[in-house]
C-alpha positions as CSV (number, residue, x, y, z in Angstrom):
1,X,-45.4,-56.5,-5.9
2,X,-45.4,-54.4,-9.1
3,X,-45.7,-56.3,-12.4
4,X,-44.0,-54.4,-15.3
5,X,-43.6,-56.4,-19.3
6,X,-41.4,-54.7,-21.4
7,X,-43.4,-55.6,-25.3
8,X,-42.8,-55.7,-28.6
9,X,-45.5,-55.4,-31.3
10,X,-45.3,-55.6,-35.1
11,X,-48.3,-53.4,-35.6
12,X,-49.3,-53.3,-39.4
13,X,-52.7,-51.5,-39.2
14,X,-51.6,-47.9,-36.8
15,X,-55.5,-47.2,-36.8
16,X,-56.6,-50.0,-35.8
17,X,-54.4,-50.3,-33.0
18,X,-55.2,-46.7,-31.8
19,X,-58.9,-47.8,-31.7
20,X,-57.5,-51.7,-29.5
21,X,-56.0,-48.4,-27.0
22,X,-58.5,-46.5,-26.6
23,X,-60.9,-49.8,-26.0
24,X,-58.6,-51.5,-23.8
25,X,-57.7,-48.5,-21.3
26,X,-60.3,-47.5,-19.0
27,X,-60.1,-51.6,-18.7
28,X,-56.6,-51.8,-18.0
29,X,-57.2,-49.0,-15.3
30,X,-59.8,-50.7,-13.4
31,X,-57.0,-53.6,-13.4
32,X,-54.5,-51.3,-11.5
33,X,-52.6,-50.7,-14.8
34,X,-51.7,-48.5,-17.5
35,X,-48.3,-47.4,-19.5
36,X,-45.1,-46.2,-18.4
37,X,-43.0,-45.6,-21.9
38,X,-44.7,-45.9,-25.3
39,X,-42.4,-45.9,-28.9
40,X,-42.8,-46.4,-32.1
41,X,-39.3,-48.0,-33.2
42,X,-38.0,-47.0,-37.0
43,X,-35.1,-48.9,-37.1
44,X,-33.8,-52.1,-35.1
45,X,-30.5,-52.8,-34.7
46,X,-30.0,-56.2,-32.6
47,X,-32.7,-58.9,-32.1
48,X,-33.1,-62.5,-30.8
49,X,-36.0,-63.1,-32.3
50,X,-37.6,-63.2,-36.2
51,X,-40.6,-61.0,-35.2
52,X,-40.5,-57.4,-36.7
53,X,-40.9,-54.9,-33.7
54,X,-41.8,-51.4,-34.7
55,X,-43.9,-50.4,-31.8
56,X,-42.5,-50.8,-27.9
57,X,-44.3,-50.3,-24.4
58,X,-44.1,-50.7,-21.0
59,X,-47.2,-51.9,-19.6
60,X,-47.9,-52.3,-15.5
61,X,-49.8,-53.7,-12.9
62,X,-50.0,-53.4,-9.1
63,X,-49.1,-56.9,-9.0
64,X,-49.2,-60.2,-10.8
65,X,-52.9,-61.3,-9.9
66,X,-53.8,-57.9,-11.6
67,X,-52.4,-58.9,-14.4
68,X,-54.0,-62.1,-15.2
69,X,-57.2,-61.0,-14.3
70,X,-56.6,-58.0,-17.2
71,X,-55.7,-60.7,-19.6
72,X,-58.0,-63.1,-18.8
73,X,-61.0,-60.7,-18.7
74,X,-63.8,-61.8,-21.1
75,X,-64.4,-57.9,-22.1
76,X,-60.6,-57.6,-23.0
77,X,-60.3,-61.1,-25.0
78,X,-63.8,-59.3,-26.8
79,X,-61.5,-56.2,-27.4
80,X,-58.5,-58.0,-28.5
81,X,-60.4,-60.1,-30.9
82,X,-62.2,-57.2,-32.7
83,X,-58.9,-54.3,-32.6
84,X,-55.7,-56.3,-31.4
85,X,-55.8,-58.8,-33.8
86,X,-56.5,-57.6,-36.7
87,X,-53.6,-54.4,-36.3
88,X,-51.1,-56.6,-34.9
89,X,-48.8,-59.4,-36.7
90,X,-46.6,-60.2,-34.0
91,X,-46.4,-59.7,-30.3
92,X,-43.0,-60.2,-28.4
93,X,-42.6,-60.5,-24.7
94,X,-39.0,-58.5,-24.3
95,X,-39.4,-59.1,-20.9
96,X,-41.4,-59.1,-17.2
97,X,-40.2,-58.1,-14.0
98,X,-41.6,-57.7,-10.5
99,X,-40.7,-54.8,-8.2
């Protein structure tokens, strides 16, 4: 069953964050993933949380076991550690669904 999150990302460092993309991809596609929808966000009008979002995605998976094999990889916590982290002050999970 298809595994779809719905993030959003306070990215502070847009350069950075390009370089954590272009990193992480041909990663995510060996996991049976990639993006659906991809927006940067100017202006926010509701939220229920504290988090700034400026930057939105949909990310997918063929299915759940995909995606915690993605996230648990040791290559993408190496990525994350030397892009993500450092271009990114806030991550929130707007929401995951299967289908």
């Amino acid at each position: 069953m298809r595994c779809e999150l719905l993030v959003g990302l306070n990215v502070t460092d847009a350069e950075q964050y390009r370089k954590y993309r272009e990193a992480m991809t041909p990663l995510l596609k060996k996991h049976h993933g990639g993006f659906r929808y991809d927006f940067w966000v100017n202006e926010t009008l509701k939220s229920e949380t504290s988090n700034v979002i400026n930057r939105d995605f949909v990310i997918y998976f063929k299915d759940k076991n995909c995606k915690e094999l993605f996230f648990n990889n040791t290559d993408y916590l190496l990525i994350k550690k030397n892009y993500y982290q450092g271009a990114v002050a806030a991550t929130t999970i707007l929401s995951e669904y299967n289908n």
